[in-house]
Backbone as ProteinMPNN parsed JSONL, in Angstrom:
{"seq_chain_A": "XXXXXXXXXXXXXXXXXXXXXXXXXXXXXXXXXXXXXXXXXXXXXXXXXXXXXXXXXXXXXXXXXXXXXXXXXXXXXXXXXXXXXXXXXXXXXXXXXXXXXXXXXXXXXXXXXXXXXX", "coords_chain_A": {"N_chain_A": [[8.84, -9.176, 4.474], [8.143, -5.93, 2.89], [8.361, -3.252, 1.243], [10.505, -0.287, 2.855], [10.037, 3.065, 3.173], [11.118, 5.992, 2.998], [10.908, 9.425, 3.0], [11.448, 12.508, 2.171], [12.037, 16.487, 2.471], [12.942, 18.947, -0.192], [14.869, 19.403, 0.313], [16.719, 17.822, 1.943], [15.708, 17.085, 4.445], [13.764, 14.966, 7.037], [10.833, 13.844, 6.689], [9.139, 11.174, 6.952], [9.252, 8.433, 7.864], [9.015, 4.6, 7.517], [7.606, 1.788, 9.078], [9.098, 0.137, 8.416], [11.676, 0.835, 7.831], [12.11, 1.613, 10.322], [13.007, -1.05, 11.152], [14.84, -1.815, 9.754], [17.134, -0.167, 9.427], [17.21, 0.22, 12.104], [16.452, 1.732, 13.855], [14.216, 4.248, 15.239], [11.475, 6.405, 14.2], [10.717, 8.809, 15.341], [13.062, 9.839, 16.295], [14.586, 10.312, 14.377], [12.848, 11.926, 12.18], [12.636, 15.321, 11.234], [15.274, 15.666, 11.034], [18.371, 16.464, 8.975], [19.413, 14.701, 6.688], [22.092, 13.585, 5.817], [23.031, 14.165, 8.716], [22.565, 12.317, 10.039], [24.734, 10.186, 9.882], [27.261, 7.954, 10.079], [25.853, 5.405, 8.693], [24.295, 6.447, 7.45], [24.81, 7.381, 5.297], [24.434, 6.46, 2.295], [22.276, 6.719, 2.25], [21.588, 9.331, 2.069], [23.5, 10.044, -0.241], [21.535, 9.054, -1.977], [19.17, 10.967, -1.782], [20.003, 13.209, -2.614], [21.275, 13.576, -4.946], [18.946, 12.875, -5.891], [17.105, 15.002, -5.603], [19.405, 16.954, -7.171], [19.625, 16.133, -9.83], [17.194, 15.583, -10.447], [15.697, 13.128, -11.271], [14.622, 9.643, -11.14], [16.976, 7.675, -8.887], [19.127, 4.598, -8.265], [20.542, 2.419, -6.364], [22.277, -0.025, -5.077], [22.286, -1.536, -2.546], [24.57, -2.934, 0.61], [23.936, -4.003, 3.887], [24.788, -3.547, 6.926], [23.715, -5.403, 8.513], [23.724, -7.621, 7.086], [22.087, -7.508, 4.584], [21.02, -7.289, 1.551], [20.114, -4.569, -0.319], [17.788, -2.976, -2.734], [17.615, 0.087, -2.972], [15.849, 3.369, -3.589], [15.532, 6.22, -5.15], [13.171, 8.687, -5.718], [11.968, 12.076, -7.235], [9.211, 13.669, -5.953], [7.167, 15.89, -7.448], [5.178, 19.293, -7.773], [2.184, 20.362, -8.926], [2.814, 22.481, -10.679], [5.566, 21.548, -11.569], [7.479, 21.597, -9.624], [10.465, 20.278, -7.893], [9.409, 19.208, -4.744], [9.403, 17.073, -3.012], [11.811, 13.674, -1.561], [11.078, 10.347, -2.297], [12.119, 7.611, -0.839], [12.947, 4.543, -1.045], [13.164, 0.973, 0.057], [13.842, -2.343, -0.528], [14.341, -5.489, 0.383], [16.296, -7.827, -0.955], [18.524, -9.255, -0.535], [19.081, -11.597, 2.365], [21.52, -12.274, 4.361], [21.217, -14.804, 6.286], [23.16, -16.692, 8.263], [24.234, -14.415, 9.353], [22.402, -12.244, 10.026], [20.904, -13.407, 12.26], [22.903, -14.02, 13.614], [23.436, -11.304, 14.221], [21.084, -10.356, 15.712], [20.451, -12.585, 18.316], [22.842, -10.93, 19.385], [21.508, -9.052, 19.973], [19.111, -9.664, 21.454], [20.707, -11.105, 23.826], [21.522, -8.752, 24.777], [19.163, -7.212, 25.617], [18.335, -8.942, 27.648], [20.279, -9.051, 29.652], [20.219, -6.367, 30.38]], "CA_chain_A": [[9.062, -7.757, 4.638], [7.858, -5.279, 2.102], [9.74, -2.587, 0.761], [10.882, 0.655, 3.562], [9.676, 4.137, 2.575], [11.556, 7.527, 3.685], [10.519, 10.724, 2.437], [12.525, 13.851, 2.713], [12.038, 17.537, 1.576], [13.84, 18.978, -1.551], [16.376, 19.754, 1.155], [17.068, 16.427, 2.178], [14.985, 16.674, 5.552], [13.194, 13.997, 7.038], [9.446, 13.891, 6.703], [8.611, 10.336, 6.819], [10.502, 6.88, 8.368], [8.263, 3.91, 7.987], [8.223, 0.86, 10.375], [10.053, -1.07, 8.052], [13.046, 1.919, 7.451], [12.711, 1.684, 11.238], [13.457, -2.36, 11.2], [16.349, -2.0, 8.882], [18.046, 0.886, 9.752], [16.856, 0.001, 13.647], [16.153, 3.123, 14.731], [12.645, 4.96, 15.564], [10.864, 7.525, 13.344], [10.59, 9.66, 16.352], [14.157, 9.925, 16.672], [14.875, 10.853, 12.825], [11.883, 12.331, 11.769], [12.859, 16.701, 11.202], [16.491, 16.208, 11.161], [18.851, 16.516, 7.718], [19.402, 13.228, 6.448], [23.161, 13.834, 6.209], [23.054, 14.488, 10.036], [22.061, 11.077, 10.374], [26.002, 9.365, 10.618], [27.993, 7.411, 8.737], [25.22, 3.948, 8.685], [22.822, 7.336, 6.322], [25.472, 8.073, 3.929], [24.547, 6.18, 0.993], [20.473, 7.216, 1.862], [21.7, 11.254, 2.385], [23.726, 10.619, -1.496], [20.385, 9.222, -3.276], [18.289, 11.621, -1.75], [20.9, 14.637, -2.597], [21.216, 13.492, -6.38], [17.564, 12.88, -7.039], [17.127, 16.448, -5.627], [20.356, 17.37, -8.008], [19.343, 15.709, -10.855], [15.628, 15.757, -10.575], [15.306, 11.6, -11.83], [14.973, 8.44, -10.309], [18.267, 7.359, -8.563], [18.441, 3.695, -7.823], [21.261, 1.78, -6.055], [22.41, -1.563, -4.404], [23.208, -1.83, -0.943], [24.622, -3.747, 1.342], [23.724, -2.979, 5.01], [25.487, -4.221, 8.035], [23.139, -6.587, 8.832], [24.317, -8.7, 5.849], [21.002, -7.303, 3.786], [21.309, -6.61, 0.281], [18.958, -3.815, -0.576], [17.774, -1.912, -3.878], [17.269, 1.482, -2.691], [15.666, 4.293, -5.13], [14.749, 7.71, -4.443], [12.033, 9.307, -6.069], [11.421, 13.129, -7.285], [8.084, 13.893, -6.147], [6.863, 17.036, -8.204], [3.861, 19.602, -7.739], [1.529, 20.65, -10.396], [3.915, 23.256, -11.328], [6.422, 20.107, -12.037], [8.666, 22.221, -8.75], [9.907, 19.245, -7.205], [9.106, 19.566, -3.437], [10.042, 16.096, -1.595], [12.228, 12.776, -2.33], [10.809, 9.485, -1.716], [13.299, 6.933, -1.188], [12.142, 3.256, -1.07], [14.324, 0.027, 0.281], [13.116, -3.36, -1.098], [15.115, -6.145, 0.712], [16.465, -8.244, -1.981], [18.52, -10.878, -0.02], [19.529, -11.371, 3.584], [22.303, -13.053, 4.727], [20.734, -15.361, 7.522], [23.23, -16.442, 9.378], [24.836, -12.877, 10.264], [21.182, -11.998, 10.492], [20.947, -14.57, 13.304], [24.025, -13.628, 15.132], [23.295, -10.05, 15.166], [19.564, -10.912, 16.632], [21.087, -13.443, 19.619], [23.212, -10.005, 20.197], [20.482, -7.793, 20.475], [18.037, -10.373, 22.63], [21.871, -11.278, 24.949], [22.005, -7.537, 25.676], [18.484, -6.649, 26.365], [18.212, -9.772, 28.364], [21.284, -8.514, 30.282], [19.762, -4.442, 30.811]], "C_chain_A": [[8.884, -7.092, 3.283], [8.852, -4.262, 1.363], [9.666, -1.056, 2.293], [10.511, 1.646, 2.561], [10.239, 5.101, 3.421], [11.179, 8.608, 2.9], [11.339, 11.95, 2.968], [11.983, 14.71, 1.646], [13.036, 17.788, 0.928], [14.85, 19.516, -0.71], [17.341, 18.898, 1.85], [16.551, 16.378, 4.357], [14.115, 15.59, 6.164], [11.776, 13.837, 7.311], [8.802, 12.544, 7.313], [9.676, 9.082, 6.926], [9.415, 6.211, 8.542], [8.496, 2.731, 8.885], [9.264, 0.127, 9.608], [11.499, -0.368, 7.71], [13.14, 1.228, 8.911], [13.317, -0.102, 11.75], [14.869, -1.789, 10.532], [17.43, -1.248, 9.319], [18.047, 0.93, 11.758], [17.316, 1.267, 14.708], [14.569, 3.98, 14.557], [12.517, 6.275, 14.483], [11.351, 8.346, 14.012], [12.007, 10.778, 16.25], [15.157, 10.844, 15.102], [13.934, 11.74, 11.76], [12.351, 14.126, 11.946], [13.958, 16.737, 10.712], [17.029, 15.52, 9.494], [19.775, 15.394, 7.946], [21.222, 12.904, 6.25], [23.645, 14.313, 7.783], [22.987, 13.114, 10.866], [23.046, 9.862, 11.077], [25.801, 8.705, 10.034], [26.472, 5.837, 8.031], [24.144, 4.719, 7.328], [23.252, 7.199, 5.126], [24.985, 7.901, 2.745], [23.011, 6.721, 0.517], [20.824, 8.555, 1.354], [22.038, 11.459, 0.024], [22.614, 10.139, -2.594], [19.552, 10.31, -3.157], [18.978, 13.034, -2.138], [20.924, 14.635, -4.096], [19.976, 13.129, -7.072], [17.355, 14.567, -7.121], [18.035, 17.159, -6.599], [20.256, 16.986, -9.334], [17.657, 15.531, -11.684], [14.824, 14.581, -11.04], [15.4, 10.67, -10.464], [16.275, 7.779, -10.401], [17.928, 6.24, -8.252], [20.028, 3.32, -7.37], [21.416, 0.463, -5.52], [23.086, -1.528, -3.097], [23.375, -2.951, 0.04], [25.124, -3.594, 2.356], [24.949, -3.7, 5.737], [24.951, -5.071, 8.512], [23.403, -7.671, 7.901], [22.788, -8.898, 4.639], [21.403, -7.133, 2.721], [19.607, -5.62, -0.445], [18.593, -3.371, -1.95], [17.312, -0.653, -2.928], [17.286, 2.185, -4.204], [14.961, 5.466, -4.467], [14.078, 8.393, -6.119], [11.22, 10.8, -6.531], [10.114, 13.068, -6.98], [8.271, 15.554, -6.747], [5.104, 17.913, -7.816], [3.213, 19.437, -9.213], [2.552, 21.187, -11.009], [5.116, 22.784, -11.936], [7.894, 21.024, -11.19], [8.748, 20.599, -8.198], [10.216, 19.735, -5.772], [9.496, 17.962, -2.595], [10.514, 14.786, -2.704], [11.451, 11.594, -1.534], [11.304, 8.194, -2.535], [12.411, 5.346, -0.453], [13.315, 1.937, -0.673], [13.57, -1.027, 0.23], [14.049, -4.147, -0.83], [15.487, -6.936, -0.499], [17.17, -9.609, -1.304], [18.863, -10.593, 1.585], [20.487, -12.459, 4.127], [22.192, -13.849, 6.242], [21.169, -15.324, 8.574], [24.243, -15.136, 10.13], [23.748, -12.232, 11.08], [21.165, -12.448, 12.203], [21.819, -13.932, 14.36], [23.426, -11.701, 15.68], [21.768, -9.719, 16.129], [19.468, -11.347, 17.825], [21.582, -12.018, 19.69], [22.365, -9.533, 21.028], [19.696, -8.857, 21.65], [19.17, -10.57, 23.781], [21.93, -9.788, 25.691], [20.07, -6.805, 26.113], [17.791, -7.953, 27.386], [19.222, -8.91, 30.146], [20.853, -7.191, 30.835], [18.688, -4.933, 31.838]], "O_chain_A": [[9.492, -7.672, 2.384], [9.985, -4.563, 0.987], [8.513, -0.918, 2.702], [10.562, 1.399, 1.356], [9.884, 5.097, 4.6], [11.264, 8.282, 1.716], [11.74, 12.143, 4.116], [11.598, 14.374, 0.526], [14.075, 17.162, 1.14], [15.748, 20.15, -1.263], [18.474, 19.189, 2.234], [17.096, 15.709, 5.236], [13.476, 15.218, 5.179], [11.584, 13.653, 8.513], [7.938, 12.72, 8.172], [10.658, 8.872, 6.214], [8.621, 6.622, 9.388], [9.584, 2.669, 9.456], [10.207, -0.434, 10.167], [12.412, -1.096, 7.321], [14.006, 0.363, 9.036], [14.046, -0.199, 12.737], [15.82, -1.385, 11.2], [18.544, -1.718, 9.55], [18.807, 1.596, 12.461], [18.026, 1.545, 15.674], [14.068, 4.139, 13.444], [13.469, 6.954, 14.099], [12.406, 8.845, 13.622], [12.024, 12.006, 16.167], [16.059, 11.68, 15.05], [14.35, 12.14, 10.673], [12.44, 14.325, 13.157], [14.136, 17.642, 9.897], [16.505, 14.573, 8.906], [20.558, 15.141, 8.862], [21.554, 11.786, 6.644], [24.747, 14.856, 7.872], [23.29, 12.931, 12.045], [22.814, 9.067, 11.989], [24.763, 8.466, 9.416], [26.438, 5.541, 6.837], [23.468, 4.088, 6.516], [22.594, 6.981, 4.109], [24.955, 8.862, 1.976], [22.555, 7.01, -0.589], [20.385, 8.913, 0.261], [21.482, 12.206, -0.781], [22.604, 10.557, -3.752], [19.094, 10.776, -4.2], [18.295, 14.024, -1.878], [20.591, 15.7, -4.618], [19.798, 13.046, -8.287], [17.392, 15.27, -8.131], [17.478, 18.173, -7.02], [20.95, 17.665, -10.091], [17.219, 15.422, -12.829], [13.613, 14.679, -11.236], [15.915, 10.809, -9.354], [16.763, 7.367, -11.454], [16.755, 6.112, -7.902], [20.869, 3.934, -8.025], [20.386, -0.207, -5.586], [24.284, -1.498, -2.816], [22.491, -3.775, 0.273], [26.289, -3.212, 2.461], [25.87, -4.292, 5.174], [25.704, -5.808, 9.147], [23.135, -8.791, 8.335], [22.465, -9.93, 4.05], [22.538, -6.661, 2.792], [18.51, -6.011, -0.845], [19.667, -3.472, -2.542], [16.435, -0.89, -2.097], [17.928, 2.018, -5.241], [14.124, 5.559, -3.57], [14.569, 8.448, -7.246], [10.013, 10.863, -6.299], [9.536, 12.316, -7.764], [9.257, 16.264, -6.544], [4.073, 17.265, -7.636], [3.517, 18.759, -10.194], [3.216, 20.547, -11.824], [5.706, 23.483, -12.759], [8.991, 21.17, -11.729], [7.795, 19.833, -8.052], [11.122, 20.542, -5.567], [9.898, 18.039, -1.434], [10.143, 14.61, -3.864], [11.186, 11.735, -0.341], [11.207, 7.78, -3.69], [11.529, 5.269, 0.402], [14.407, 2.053, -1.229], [12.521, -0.941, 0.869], [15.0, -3.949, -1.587], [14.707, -6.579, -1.382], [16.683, -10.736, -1.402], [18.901, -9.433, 1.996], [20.017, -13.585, 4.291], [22.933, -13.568, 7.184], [20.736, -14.749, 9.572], [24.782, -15.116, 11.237], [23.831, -11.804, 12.231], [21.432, -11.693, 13.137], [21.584, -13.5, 15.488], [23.176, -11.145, 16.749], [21.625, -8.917, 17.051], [18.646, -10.836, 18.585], [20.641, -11.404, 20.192], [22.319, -9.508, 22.258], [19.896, -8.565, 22.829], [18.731, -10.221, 24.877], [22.279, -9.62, 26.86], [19.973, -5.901, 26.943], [16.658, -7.759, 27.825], [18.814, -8.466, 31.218], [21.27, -6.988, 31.975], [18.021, -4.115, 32.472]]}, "name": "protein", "num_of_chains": 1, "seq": "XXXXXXXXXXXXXXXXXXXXXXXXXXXXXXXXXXXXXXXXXXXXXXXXXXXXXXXXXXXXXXXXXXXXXXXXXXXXXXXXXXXXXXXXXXXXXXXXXXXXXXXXXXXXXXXXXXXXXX"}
């Protein structure tokens, strides 16, 4: 797995969820794609405060997370800038770093037990 890419305007909107945001965070572009990234519920929070302090600070923010899947992530958000050096969108990046297998595992058997079950 590569690294996840989100993009949001300098308002913290959501422009851009790639497949691999939508692996991790296991939820669809579709579904997140317009809406303010603080709107998102509690699983966003820590995305909503890089993408709120790159916008607030205008630098690259970088952090360490560790999801609920038993992932350990770097996340970093990104000023993009025009010519004019306005910046206009953040792009926030998630680069798996380790994964804790077997939680991995169990929460995988969930998911296949319950759409077996539907």
């Amino acid at each position: 797995m590569g690294k996840a890419i989100i993009v949001t305007d300098r308002k913290g909107f959501i422009l851009y969820f790639d497949s691999q945001a939508e692996t991790i965070f296991d939820v669809k572009e579709a579904d997140v794609t317009g809406k303010y990234i603080t709107d998102l519920g509690k699983n966003y929070v820590i995305l909503a405060e890089i993408c709120l302090n790159t916008v607030r600070w205008e630098r690259k923010v970088a952090r360490i997370l560790k999801l609920r899947k038993g992932m350990i992530v770097l996340a970093t958000g990104m000023p993009l800038s025009d010519n004019d050096g306005e910046l206009i969108r953040v792009m926030m990046t998630l680069k798996i770093m380790r994964r804790d297998r077997s939680r991995f595992c169990d929460w995988k058997m969930k998911e296949l037990l319950e759409r077996l079950s539907s």
